[in-house]
mmCIF file of the C-alpha atoms, coordinates in Angstrom:
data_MODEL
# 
_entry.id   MODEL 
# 
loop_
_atom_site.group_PDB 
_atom_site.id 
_atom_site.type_symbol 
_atom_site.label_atom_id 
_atom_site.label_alt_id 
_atom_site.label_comp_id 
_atom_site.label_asym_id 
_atom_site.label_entity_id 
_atom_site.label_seq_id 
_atom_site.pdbx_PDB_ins_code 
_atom_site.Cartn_x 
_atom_site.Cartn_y 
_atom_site.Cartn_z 
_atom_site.occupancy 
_atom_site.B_iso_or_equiv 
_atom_site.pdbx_formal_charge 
_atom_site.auth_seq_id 
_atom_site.auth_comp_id 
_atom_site.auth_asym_id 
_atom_site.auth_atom_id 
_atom_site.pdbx_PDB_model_num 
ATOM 1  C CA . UNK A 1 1  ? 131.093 42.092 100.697 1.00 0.00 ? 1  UNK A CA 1 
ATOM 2  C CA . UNK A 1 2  ? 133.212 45.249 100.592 1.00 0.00 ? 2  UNK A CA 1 
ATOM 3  C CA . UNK A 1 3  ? 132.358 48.289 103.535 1.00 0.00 ? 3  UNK A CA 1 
ATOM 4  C CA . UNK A 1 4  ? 133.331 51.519 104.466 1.00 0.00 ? 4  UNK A CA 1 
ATOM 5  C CA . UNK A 1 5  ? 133.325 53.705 107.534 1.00 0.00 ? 5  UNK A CA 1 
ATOM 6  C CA . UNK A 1 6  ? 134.294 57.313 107.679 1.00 0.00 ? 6  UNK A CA 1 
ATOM 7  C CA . UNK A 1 7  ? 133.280 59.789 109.833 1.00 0.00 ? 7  UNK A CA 1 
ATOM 8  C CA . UNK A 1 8  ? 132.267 63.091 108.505 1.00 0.00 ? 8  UNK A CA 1 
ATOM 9  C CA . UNK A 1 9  ? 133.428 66.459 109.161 1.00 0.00 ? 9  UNK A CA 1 
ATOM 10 C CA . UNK A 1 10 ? 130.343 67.172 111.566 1.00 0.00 ? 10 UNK A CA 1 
ATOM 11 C CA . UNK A 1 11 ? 130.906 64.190 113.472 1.00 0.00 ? 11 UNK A CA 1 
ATOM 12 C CA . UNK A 1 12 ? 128.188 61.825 111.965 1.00 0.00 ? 12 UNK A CA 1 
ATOM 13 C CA . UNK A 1 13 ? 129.453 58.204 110.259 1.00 0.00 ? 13 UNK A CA 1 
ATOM 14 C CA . UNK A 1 14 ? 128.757 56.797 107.067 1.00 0.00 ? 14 UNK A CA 1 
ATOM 15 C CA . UNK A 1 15 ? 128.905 53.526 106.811 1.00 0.00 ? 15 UNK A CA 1 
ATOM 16 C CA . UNK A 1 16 ? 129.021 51.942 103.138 1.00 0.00 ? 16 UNK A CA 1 
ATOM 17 C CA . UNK A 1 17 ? 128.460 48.420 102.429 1.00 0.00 ? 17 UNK A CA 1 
ATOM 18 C CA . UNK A 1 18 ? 127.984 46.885 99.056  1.00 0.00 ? 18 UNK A CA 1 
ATOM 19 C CA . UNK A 1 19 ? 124.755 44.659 98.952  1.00 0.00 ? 19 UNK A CA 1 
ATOM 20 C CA . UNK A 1 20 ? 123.972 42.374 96.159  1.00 0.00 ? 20 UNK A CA 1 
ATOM 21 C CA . UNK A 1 21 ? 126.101 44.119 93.674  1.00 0.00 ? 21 UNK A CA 1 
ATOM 22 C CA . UNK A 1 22 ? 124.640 47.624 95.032  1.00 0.00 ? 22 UNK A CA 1 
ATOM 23 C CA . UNK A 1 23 ? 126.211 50.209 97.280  1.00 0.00 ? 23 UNK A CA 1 
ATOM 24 C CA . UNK A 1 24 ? 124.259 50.981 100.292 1.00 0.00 ? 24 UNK A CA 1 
ATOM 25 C CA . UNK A 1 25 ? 124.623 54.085 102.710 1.00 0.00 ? 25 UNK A CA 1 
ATOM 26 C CA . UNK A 1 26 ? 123.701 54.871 106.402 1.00 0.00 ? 26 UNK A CA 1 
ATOM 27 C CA . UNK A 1 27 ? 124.435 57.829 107.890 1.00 0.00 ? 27 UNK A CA 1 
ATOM 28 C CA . UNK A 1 28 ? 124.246 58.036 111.671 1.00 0.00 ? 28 UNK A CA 1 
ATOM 29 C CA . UNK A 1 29 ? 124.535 61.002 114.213 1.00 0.00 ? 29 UNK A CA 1 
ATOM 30 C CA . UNK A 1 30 ? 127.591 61.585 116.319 1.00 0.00 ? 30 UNK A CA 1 
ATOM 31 C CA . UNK A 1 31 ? 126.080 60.672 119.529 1.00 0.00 ? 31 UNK A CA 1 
ATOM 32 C CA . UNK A 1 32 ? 126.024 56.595 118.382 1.00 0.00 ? 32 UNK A CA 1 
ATOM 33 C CA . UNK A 1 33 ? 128.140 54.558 120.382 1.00 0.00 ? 33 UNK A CA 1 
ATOM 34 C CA . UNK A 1 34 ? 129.911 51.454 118.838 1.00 0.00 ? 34 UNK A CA 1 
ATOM 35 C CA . UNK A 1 35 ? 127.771 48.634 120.026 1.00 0.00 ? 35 UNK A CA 1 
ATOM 36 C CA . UNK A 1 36 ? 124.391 50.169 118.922 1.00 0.00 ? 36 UNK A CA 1 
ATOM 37 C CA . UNK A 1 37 ? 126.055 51.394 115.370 1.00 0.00 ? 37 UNK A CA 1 
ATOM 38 C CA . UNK A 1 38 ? 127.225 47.499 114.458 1.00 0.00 ? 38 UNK A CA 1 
ATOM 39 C CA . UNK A 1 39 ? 123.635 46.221 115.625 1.00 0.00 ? 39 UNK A CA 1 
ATOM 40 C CA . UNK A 1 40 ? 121.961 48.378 113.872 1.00 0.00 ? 40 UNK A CA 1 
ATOM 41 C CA . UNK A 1 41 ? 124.252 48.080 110.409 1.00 0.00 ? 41 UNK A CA 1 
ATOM 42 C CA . UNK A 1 42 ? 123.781 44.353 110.570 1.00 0.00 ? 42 UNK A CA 1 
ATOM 43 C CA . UNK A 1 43 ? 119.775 44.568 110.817 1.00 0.00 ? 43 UNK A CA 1 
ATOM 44 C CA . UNK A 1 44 ? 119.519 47.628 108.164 1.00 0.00 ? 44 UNK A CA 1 
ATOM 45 C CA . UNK A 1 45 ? 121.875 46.072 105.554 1.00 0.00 ? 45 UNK A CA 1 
ATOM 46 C CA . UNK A 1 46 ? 120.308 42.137 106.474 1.00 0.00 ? 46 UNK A CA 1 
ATOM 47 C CA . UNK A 1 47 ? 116.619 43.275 105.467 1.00 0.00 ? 47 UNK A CA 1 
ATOM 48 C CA . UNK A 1 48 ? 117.779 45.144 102.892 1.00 0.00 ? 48 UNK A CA 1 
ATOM 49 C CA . UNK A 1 49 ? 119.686 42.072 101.465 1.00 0.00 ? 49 UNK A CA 1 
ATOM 50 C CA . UNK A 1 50 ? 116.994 39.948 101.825 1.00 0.00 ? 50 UNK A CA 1 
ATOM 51 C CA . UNK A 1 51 ? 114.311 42.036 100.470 1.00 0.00 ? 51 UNK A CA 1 
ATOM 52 C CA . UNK A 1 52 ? 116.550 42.285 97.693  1.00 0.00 ? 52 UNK A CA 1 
ATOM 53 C CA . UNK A 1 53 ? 116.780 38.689 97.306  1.00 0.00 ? 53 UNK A CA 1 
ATOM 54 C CA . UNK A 1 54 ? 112.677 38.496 96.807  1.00 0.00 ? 54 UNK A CA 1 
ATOM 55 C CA . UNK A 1 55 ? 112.639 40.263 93.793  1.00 0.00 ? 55 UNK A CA 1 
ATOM 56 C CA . UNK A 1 56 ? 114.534 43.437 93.826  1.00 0.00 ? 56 UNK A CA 1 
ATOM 57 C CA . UNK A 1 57 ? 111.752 45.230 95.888  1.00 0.00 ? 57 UNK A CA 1 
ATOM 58 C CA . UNK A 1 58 ? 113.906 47.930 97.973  1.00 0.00 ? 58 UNK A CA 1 
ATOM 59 C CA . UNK A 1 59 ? 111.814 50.562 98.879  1.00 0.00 ? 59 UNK A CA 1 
ATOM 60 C CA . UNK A 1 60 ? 107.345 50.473 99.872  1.00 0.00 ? 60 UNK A CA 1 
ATOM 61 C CA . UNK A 1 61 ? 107.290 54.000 98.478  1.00 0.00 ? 61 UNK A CA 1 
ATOM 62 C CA . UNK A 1 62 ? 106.919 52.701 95.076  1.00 0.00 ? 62 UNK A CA 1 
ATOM 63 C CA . UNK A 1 63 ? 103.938 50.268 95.765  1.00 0.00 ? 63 UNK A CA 1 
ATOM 64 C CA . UNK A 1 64 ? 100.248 51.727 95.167  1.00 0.00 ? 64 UNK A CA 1 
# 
């Protein structure tokens, strides 16, 4: 699984992590510290692997 971190000129990161063949981005503000930024990467990318892994359903916007 290949990921990225950069930080952006205004001070937010990006991290960029590819899931199931997919790139994935999450942008947080500058005031993150460390320890909340890896617990919440691991539980955004997770779910999103794993709804992936049902079927290719990413997103509830597209149900009716």
């Amino acid at each position: 699984m290949k990921e990225s971190i950069e930080e952006l000129p205004d001070g937010r990161v990006r991290v960029v992590r590819e899931v199931c063949g997919m790139p994935v981005s999450i942008i947080f503000s500058a005031q993150e510290d460390n320890k909340t930024l890896e617990k919440i990467k691991a539980m955004i990318m997770d779910a999103y692997a794993e709804r992936k892994a049902r079927g290719g359903k990413t997103s509830n916007l597209a149900q009716p």
